[in-house]
DSSP file (Angstrom, degrees, kcal/mol; ACC not computed):
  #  RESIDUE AA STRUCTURE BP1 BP2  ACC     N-H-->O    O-->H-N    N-H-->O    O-->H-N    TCO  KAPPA ALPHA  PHI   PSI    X-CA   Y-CA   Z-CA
    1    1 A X     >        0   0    0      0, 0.0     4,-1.7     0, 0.0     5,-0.2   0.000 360.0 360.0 360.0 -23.6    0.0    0.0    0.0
    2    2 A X  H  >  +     0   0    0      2,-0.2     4,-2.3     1,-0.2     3,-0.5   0.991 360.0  54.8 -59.8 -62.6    3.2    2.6    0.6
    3    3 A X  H  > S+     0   0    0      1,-0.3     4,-2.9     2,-0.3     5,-0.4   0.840 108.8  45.8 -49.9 -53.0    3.8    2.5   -3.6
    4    4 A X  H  > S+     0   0    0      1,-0.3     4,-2.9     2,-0.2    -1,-0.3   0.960 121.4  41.5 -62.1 -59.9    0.2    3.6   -4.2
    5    5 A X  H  X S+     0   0    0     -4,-1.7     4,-1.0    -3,-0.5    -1,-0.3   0.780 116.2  42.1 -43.8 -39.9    0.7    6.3   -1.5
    6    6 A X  H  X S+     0   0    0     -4,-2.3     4,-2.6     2,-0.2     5,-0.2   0.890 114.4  55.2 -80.9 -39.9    4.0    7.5   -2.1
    7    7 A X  H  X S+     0   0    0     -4,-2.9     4,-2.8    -5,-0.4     5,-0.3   0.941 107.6  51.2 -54.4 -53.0    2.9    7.5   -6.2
    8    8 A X  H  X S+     0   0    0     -4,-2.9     4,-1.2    -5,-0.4    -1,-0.3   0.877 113.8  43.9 -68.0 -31.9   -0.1    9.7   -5.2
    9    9 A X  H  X S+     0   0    0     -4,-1.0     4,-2.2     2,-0.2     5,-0.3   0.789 111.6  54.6 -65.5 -30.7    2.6   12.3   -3.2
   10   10 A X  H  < S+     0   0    0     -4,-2.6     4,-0.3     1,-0.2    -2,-0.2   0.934 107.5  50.0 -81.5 -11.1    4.9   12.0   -6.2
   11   11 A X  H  X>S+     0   0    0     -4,-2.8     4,-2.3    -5,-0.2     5,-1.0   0.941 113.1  44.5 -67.1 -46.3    1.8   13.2   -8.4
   12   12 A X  H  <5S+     0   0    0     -4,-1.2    -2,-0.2    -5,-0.3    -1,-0.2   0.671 114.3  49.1 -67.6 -22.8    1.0   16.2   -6.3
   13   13 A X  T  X5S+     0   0    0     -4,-2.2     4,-1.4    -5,-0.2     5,-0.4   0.615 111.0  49.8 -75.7-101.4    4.5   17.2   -5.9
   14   14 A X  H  >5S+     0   0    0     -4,-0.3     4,-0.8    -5,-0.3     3,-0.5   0.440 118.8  31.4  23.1 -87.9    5.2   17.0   -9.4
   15   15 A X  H >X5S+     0   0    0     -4,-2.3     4,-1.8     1,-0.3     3,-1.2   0.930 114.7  63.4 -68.5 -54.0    2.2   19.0  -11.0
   16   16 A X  H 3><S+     0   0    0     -5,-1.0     4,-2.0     1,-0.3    -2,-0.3   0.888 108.9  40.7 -60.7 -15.6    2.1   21.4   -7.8
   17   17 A X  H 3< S+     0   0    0     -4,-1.4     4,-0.3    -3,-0.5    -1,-0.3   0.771 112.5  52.0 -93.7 -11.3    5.8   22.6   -8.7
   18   18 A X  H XX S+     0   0    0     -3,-1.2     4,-2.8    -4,-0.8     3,-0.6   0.937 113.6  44.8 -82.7 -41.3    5.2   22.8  -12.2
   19   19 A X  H 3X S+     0   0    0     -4,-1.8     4,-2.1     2,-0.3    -2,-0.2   0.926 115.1  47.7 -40.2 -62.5    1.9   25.1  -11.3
   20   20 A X  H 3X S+     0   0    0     -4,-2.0     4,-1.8    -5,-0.4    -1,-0.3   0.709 108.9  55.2 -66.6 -10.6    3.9   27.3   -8.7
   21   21 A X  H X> S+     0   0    0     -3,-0.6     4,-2.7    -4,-0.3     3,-2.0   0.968 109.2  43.3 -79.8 -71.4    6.5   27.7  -11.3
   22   22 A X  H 3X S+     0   0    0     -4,-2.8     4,-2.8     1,-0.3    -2,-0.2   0.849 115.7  51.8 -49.3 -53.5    3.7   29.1  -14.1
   23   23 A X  H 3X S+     0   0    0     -4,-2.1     4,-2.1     1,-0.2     5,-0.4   0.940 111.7  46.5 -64.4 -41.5    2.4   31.3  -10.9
   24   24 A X  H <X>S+     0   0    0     -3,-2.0     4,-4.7    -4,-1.8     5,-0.6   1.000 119.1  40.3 -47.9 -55.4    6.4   32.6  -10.4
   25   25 A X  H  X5S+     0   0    0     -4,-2.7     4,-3.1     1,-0.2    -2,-0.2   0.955 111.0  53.3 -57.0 -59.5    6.6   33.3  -14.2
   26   26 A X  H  <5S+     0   0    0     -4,-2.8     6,-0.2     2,-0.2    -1,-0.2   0.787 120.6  41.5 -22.5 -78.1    2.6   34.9  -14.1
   27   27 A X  H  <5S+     0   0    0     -4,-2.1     3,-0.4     1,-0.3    -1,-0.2   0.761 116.2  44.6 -31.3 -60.5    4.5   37.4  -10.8
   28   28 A X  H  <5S+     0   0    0     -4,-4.7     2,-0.4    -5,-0.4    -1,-0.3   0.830 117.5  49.9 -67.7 -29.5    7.8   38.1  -12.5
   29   29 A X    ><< +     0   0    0     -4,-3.1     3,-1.0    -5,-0.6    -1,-0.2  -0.300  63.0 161.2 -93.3  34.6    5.9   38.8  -15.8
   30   30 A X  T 3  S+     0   0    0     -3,-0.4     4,-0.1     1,-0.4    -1,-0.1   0.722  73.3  40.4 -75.2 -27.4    3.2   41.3  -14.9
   31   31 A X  T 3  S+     0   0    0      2,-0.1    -1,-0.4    -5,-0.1     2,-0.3   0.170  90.3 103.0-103.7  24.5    2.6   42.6  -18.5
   32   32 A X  S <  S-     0   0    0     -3,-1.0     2,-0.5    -6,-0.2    -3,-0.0  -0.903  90.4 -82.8-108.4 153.8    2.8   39.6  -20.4
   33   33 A X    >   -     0   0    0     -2,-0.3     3,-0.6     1,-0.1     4,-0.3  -0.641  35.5-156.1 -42.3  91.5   -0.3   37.6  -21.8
   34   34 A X  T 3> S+     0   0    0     -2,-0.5     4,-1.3     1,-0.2    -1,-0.1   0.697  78.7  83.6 -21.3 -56.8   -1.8   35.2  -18.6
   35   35 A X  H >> S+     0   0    0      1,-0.3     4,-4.3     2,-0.2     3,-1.0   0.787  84.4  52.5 -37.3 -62.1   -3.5   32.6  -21.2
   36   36 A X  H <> S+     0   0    0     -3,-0.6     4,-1.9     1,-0.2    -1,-0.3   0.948 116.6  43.6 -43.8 -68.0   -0.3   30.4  -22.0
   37   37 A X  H 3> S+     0   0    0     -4,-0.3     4,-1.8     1,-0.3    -1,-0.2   0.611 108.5  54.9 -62.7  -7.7    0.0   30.1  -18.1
   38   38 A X  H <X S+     0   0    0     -4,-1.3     4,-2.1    -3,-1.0    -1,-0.3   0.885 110.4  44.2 -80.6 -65.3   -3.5   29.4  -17.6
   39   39 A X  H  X S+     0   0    0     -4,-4.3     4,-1.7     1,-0.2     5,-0.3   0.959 110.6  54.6 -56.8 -38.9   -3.6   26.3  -20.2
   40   40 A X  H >X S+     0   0    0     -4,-1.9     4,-1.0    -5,-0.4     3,-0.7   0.971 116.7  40.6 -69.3 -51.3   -0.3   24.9  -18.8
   41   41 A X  H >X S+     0   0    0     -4,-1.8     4,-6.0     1,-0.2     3,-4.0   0.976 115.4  48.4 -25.1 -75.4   -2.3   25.1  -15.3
   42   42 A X  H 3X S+     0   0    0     -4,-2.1     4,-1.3     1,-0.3    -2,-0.2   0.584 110.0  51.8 -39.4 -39.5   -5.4   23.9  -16.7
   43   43 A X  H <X S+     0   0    0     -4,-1.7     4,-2.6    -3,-0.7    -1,-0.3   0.616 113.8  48.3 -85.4 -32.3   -3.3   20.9  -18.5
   44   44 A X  H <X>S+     0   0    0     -3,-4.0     4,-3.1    -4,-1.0     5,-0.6   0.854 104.0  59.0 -76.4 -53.5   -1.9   20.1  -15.1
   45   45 A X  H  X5S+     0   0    0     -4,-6.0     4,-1.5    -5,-0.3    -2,-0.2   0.912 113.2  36.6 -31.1 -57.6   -5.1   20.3  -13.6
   46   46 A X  H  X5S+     0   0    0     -4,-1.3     4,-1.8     1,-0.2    -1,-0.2   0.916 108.8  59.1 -70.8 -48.2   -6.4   17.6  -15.7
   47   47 A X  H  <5S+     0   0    0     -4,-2.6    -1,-0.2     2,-0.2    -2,-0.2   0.769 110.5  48.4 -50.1 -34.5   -3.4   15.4  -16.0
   48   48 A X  H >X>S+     0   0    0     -4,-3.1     4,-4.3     1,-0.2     3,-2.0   0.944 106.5  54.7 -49.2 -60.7   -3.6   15.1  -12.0
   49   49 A X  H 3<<S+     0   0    0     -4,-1.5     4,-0.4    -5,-0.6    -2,-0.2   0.837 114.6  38.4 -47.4 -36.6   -7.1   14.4  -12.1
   50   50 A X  T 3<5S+     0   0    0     -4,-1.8    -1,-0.3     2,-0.2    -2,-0.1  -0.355 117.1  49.7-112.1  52.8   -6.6   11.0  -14.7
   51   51 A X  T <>5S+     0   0    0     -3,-2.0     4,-2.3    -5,-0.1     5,-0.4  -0.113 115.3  42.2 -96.7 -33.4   -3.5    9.9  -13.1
   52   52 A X  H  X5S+     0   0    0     -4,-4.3     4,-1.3     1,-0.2    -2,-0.2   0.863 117.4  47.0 -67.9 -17.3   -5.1   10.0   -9.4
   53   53 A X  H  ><S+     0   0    0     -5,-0.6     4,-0.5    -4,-0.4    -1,-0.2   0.973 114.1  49.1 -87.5 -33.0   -8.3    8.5  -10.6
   54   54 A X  H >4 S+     0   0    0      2,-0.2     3,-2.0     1,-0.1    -2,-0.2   0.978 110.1  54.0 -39.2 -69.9   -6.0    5.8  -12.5
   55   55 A X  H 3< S+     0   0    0     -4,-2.3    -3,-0.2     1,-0.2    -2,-0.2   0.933 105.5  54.8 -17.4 -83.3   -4.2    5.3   -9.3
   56   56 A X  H 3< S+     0   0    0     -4,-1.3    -1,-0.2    -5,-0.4    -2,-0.2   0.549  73.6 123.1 -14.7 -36.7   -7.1    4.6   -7.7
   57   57 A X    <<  -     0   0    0     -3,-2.0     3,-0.3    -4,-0.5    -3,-0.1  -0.216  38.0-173.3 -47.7 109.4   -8.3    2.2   -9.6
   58   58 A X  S    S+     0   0    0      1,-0.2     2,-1.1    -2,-0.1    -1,-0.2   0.816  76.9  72.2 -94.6 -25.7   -9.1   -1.2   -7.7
   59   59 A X        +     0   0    0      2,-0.0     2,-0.3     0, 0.0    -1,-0.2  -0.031  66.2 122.8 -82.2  34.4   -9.9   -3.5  -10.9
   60   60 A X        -     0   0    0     -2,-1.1     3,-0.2    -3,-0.3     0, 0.0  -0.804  44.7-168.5 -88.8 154.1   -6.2   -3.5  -11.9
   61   61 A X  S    S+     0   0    0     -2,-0.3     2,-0.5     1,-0.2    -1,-0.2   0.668  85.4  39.2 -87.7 -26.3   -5.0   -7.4  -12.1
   62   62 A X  S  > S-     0   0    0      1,-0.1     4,-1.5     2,-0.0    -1,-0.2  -0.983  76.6-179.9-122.8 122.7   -1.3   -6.6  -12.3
   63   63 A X  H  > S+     0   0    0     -2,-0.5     4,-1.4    -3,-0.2     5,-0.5   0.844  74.6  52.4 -85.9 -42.5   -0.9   -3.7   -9.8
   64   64 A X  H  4 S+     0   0    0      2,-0.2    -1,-0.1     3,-0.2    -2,-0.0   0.555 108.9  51.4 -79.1  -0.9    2.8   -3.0  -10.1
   65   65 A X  H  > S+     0   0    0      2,-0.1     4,-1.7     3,-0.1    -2,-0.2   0.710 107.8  56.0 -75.7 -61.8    2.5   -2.8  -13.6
   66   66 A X  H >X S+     0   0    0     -4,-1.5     3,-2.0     1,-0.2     4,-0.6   0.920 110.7  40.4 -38.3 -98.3   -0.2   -0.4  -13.2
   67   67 A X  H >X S+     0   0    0     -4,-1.4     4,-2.7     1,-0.3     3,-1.0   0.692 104.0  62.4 -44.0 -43.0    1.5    1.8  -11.3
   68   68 A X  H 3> S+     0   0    0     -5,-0.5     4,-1.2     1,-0.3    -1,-0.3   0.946 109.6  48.8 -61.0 -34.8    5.0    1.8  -13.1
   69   69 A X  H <X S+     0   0    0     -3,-2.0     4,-2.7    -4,-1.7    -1,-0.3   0.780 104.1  60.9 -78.3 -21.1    3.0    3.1  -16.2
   70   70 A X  H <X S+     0   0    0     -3,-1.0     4,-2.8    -4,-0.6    -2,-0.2   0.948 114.1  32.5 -32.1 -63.9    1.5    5.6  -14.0
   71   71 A X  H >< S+     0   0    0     -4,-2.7     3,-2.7     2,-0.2    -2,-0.2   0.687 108.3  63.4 -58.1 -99.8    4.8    6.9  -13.3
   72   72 A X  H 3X S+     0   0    0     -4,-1.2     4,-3.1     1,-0.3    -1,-0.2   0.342 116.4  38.3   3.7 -67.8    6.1    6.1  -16.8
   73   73 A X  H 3X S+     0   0    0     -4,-2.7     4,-2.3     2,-0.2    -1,-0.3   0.853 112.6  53.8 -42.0 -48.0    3.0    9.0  -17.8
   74   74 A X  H <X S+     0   0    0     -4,-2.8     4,-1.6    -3,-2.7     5,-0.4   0.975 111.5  41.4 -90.4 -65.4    3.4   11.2  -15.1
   75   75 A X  H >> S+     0   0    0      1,-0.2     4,-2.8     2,-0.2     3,-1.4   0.840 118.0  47.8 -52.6 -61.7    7.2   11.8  -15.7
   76   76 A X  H 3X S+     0   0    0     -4,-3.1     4,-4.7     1,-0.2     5,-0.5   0.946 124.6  37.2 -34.9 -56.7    6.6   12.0  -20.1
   77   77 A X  H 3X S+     0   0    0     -4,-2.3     4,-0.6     1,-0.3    -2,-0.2   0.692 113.8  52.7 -77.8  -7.4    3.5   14.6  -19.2
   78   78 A X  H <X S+     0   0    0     -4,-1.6     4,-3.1    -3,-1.4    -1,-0.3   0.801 107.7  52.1 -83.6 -45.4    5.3   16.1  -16.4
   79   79 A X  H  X S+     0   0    0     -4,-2.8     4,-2.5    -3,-0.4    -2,-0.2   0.918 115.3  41.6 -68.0 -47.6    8.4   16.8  -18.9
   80   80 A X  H >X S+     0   0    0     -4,-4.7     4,-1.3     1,-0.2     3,-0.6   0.981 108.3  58.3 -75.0 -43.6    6.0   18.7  -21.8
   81   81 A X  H 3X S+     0   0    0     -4,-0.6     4,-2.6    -5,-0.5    -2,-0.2   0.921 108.7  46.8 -71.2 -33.3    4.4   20.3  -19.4
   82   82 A X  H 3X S+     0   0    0     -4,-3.1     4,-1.7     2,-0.2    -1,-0.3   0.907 104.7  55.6 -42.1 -51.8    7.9   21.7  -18.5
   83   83 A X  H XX S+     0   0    0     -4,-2.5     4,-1.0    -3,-0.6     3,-0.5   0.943 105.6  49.9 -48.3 -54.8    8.9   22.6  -21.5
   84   84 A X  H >X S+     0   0    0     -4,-1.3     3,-3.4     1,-0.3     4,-1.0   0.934 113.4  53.0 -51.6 -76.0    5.7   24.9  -22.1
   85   85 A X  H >< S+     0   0    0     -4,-2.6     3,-0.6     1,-0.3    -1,-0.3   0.636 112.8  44.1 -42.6 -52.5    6.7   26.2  -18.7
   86   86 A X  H << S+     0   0    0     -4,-1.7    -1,-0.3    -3,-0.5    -2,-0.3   0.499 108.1  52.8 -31.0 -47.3   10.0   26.7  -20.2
   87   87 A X  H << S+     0   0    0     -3,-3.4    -1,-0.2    -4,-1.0    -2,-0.2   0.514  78.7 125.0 -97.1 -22.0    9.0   28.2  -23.4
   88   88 A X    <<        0   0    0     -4,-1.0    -3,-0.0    -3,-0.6   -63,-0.0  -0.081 360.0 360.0 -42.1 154.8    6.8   31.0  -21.6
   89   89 A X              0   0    0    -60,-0.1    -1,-0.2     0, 0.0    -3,-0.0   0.216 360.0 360.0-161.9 360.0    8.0   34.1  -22.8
């Protein structure tokens, strides 16, 4: 039961630093357009929301499978979602 727990922290970390990062840039950036940083939220928003309801998920048969492709997602969607962070301007 720790993997499923620790997996659900490492989601919430994860998306919540890319989110306070967008809010840094949003602060430092006062006169720039808000929309880019708003979808990159928004994108975060969701991606949390379908990997914690995947997590969740009781009808898995191989559970440690499940979860390694959890991760496997959160890190690819965690890495674009960087980039965009990245790319703000």
């Amino acid at each position: 039961m720790a993997n499923k727990r620790d997996l659900k922290k490492d989601i919430n970390y994860v998306l919540g630093d890319i989110i306070e990062e967008v809010y840094i840039w949003e602060a430092n950036n006062p006169d720039k357009d808000k929309k880019p940083g708003e979808a990159i939220i928004d994108d975060a928003i969701e991606t949390f929301d379908t990997l914690m309801t995947r997590v969740s998920d009781r009808k898995v048969e191989n559970a440690s499978k499940h979860f390694k492709e959890i991760r496997q997602d959160l890190e690819t969607k965690a890495i674009t979602l960087i980039e965009k962070v990245n790319a703000l301007q």
